[in-house]
N, C-alpha and C positions, 0 to 999 in steps of 0.2 A: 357845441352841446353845453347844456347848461342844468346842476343841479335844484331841483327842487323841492324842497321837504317842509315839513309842516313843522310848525312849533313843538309840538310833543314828541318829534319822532316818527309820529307813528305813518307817515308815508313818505317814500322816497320813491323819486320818478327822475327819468333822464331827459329832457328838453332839446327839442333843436339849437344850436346857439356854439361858443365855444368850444375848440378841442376836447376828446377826453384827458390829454396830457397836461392842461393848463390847470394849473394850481390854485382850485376855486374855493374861496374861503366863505364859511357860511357860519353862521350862529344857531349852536343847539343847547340851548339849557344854558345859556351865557356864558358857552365856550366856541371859540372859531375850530370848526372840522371841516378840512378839505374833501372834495371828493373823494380824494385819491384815497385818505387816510379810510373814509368808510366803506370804499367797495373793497378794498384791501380787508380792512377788518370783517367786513361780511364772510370774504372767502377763507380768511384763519378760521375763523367761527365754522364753517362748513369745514373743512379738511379737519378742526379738532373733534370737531363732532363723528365722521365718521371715524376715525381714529376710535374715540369712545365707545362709540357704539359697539365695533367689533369686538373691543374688549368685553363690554357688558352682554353681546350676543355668546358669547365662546362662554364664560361664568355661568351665566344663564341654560346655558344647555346642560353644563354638569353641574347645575342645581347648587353655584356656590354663590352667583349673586342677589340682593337684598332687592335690586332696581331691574325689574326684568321687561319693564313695559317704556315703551317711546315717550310718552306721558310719565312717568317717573321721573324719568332718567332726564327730561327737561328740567323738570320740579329741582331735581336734586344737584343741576347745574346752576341754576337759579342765573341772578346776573353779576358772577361772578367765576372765573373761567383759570384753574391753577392758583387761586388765592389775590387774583386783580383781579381789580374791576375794567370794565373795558365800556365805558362812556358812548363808545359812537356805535354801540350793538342795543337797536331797539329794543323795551321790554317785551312790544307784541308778539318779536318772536318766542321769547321763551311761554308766555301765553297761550299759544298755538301750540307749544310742543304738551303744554298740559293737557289737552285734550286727545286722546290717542283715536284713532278707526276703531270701527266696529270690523270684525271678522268677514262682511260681504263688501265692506265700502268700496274695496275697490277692484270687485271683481267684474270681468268686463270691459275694464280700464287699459285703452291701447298709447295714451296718449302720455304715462307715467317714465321719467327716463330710467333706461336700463341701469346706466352707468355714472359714476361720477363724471366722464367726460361729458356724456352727453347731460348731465344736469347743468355744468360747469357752459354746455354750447348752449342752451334753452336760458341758461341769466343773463349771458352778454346778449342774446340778440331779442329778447324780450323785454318791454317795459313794465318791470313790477316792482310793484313797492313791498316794504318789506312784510307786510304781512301776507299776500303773495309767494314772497318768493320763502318765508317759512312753510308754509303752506305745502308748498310745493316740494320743499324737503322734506317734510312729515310723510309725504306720502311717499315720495322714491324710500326712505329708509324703512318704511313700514313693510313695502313689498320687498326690500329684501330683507326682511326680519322674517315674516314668514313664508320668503324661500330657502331659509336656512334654514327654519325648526321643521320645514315637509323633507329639505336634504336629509337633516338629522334621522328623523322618523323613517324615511325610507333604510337608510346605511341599518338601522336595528332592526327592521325587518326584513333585509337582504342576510343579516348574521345569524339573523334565528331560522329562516329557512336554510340555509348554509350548514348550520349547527346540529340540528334538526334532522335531517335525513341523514339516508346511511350510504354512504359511498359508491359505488358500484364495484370499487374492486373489493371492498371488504365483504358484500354482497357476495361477492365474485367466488371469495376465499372461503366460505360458510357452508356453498354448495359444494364445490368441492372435494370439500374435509370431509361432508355429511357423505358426499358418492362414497368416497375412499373407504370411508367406516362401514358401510353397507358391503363391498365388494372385496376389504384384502382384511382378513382376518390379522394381518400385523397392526393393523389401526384400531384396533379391540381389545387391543392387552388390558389387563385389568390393571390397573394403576391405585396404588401401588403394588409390586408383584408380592406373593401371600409372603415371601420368607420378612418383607420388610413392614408389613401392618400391623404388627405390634408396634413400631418406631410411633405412630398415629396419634396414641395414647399415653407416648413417654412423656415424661415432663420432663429428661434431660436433655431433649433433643430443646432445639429453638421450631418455633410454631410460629409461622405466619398466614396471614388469613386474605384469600382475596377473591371478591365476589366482583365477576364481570359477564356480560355475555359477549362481547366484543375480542374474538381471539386473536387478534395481531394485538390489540394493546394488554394483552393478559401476557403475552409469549412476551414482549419488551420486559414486562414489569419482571416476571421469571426470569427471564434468561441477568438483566440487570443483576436482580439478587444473587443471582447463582456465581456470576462472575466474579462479584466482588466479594464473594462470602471468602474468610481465612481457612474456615472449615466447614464449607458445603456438605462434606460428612452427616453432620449434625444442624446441617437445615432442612425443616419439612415445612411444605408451601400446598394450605388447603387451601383449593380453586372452587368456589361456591358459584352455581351455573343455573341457568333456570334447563326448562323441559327442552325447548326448539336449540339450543347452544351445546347440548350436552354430546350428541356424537361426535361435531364439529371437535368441540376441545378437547374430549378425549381421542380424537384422530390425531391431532396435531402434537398431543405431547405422547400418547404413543410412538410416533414416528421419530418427535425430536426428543427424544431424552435427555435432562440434564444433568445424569450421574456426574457425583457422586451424591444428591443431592433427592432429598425425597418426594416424587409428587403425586398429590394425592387430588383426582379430578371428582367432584360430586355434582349432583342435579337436587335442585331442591326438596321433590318430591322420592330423594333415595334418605332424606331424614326423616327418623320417625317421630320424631318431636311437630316436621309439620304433615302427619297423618293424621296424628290424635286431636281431634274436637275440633275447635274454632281457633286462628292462627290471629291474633291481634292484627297483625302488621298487614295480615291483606286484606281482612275488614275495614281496615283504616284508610287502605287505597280502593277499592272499593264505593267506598263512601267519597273521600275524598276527589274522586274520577265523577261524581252524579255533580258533586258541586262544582266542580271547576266548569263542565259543558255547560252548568245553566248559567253561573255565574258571571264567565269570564266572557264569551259571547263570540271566543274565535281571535284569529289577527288580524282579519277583517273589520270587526267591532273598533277592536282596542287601538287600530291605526288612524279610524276614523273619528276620533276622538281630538276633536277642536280645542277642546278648553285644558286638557294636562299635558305637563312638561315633558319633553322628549325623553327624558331620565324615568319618569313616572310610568311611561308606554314602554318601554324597555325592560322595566321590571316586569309587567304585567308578561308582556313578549318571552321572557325568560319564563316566567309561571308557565306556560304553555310547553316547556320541553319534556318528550318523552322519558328523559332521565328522573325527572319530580314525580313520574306514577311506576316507574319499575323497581320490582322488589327487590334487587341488586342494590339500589341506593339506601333500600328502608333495612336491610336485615342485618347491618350492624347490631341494631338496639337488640338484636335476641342471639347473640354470642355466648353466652353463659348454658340457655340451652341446647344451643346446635351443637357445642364442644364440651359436654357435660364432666370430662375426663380431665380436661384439661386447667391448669392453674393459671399459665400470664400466655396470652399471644400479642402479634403485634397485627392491626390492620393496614391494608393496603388498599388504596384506590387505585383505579385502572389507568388513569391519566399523572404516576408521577413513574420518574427511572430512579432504581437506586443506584448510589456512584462511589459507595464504601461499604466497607463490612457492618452487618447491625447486629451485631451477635454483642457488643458492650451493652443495648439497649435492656438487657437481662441483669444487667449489674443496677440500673440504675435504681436506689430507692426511693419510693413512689410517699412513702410515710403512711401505709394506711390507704391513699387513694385510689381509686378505682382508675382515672382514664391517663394515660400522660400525653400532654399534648403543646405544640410551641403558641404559644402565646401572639395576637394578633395586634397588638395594639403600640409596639414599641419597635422600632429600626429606623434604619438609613431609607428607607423606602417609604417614604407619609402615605404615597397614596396605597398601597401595599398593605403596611403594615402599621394601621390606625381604623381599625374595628375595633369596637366596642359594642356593647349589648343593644346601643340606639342604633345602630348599624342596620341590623338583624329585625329586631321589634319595635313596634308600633306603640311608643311611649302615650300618644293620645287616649290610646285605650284605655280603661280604668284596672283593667283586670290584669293589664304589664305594667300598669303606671302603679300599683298599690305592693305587687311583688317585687317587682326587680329594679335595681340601680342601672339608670341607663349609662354610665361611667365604667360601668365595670367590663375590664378587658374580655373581647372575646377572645375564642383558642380556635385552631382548625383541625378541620377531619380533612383525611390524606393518609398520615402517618401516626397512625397511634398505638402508643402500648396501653393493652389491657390488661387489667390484672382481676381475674374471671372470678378468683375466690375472695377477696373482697367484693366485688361484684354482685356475688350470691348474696350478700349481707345487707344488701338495698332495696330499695322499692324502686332505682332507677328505671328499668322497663316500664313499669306499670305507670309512672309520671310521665314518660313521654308520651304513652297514650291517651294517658288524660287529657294530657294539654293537646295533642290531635285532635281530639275530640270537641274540647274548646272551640280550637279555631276554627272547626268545622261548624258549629251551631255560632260564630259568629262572621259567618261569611267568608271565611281565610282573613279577617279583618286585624288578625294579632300580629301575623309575620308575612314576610313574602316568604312564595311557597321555595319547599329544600328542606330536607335531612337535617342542617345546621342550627336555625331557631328552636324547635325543640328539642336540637341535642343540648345547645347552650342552657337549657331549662333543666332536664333532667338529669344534665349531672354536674349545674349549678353543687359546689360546696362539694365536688368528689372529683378536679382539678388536679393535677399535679406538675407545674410548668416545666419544661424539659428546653435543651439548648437548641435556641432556632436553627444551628447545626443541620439539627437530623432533616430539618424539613422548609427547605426555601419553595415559597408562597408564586402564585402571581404568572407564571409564563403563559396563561394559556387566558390571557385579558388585560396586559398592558407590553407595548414592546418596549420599555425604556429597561428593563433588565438588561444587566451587564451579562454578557458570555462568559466574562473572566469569573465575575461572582456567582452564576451559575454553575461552573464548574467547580467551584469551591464548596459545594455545600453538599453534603450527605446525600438525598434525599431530594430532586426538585420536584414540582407538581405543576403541570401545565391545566391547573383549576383555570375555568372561562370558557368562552365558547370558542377560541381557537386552539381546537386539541390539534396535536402532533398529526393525526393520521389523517388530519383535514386538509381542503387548499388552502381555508384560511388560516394557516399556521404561522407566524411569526419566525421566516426563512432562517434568519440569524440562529433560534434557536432548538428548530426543530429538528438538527441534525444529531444535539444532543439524545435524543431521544433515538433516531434512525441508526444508529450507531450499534444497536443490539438487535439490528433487523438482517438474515441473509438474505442479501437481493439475487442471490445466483442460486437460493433455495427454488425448487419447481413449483412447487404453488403458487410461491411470490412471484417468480416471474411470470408465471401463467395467467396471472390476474392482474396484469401490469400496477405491480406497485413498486413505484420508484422512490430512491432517495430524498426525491424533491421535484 
């Protein structure tokens, strides 16, 4: 067998003639290169390459690489490979890589290899030269570049349906509680019983606030507090509920009470703050609900989308959760009226456990501020805990690019102390509506949708950073958290779409959570809900 190449390079072909093991010396650019040396070098050049690639494929999907297309990522190898040059590796290939497929090129195409074996079996037994046999890589690495961004795009539409619905035993556990409340007047008691409803409106008691309709994850967050409280005595825990939750949860903490400890169960519609007139906060979802249907176009629409990054469709995906139009997530921002009596509470989200007493969070001085909240943008955890304002909003905009610093740390909601009478001294409500309103006459085009972007607006400058202590970030959308370090910290939140009461629950740390659940309780068992 015998090699034969052109002067430039630019073709190499195998020949009947000599061994392939014979050491056949040839002149390229007026240097002697062996066969052996340039099919050797072809095949580094391919093994480095897919090497690279995976790297730039895996970057590229979490929207950190610069080089996201086949045709770049040639360009940006150029003909120089780790800082050498490597002489017996054609230009044409890189050439070829500059030019990337179009999106149908190779749809149809049975004859592309699956595998790097099988690419590796189709160049020894075919005669091609090297533009060719680039060619021929451009296209195996293309098809699996987008079988990995349709794997990607599916794995986010499997979590947002996963996320998305409501479980069957919790389902399960809803009916239930609602039978119980209808049929055994012990599931009716008035909560709290009258000698302790005055406690409602003390301001010596500790006051915590938690808006769920979800009552297995309301009973964890409760019964967490109650346990670890030094003096439960002097804890009262409002449960803010909509209309279809409310027998539900007042059945279940009727039955389970957590004296010594006060609870007090309300349905939205038992305050008369939202009887009177027009309620901001559901006007805003209301409107908000017209635009997302016309907008967003379904998961269907947003999956079917060729041209944005798997990151970019994920967000969108997440815009779609039921939890973005329920007024449980919106009625934070109207706290000052719901508890009109009241001077500082703390809020609670329905997806964190607490794992210490919060009753020091009363000592803490706030200087003036209205919200205290731990700080996003600094820890051991980068991917965690490196939010910032760019995070959240849409710096492109003119109307976020002229207001706000996209550098400046964001905070999170989960765990916050409010301090109701500074509070009263703002126009923070009424900002967060505005800027709702905003984003609604501009498409949702300022933030992706969520409670957080306009919270970070409206109480922009009424801030007051507290120790990341009280409130570890993250369990419930990345699993490289430590068990050890979760355990360690005040306060976690299983924020993300893999909540505790899900399958898609990150096993390592959802026991944390199960831990304040009785599984030999009758409802629980009735509903099969298990540990794990």
């Amino acid at each position: 067998m015998q090699l034969q190449i052109s002067p430039s390079l630019r073709h190499v072909t195998l020949l009947p003639g000599k061994g392939v093991r014979e050491f056949i010396k040839v002149k390229v650019g007026g240097k002697r290169v062996s066969y052996r040396m340039l099919f050797y070098s072809l095949l580094f050049f391919t093994f480095l390459f897919r090497f690279v690639f995976v790297l730039s494929t895996v970057d590229t999907i979490d929207g950190e690489s610069k080089c996201s297309t086949l045709g770049c990522l040639g360009n940006s190898l150029g003909p120089r490979i780790l800082g050498r040059r490597l002489d017996s590796v054609p230009e044409v290939i890189y050439q070829v890589l500059k030019e990337p497929l179009g999106q149908d090129a190779l749809k149809g195409r049975n004859d592309i290899p699956q595998t790097m074996e099988e690419f590796m079996a189709e160049v020894k037994d075919s005669k091609l030269d090297a533009k060719d046999f680039a060619l021929k890589l451009r296209e195996m690495v293309t098809l699996l570049e987008q079988r990995t961004r349709t794997a990607k795009i599916q794995e986010y539409l499997y979590r947002h349906v996963a996320s998305s619905s409501i479980p069957k035993q919790l389902h399960c556990l809803a009916l239930r509680l609602a039978n119980e409340h209808s049929t055994n007047a012990a599931a009716r008691l008035q909560l709290p019983t009258p000698e302790l409803v005055p406690a409602l409106v003390d301001n010596s008691y500790f006051h915590f606030v938690l808006a769920s309709d979800n009552v297995l994850a309301a009973s964890v967050v409760a019964t967490s507090l109650v346990q670890n409280a030094l003096r439960p005595q002097k804890f009262v825990l409002h449960i803010i509920t909509d209309r279809k939750t409310y027998s539900p949860m007042q059945a279940w903490f009727s039955l389970h009470p957590l004296s010594p400890a006060i609870i007090e169960v309300k349905a939205l519609h038992h305050f008369d703050w939202f009887t009177k007139g027009k309620v901001p906060v559901l006007e805003a979802m209301e409107k908000d609900q017209r635009v997302r249907s016309q907008f967003r176009g379904g998961s269907s629409a947003i999956v079917a989308n060729n041209t944005e990054k798997p990151v970019v469709i994920a967000a969108k995906l997440q815009a779609l959760s039921p939890k973005y139009n329920s007024v449980m997530n919106h009625i934070r921002i109207n706290l000052p009226e719901l508890f009109p009596s009241l001077n500082k509470v703390v809020f609670l989200d329905d997806d964190i456990v607490v794992q210490t007493d919060l009753s020091p969070l009363w000592d803490v001085d706030m200087n003036g501020k209205v919200n205290g909240a731990v700080e996003t943008c600094t820890g051991e955890d980068k991917f965690v805990m490196s939010k910032r304002f760019k995070s959240y909003l849409n710096f492109s905009h003119p109307l976020i690019a002229n207001n706000f610093d996209p550098n400046e740390c964001a905070w999170a909601y989960g765990m916050n102390i409010f301090d109701l009478e500074a509070w009263r001294k703002t126009n923070i409500s009424l900002t967060y509506h505005y800027w709702l309103e905003e984003n609604l006459k501009s498409d949702l085009s300022l933030w992706q949708l969520g409670t957080l972007p306009p919270g970070l607006i409206a109480f922009h400058g009424h801030v007051h950073v507290i120790d990341p202590f009280w409130h570890m970030l993250g369990l419930g959308y990345q699993d490289n958290t430590s068990v050890g370090d979760a355990e360690s910290a005040g306060v976690i939140h299983f924020n993300g779409r893999a909540k505790p009461w899900l399958d898609i629950a990150f096993p390592e740390l959802r026991p944390l959570w199960a831990k304040y659940i009785n599984f030999s309780d009758k409802f629980i068992k009735g509903c099969h809900i298990r540990a794990s």
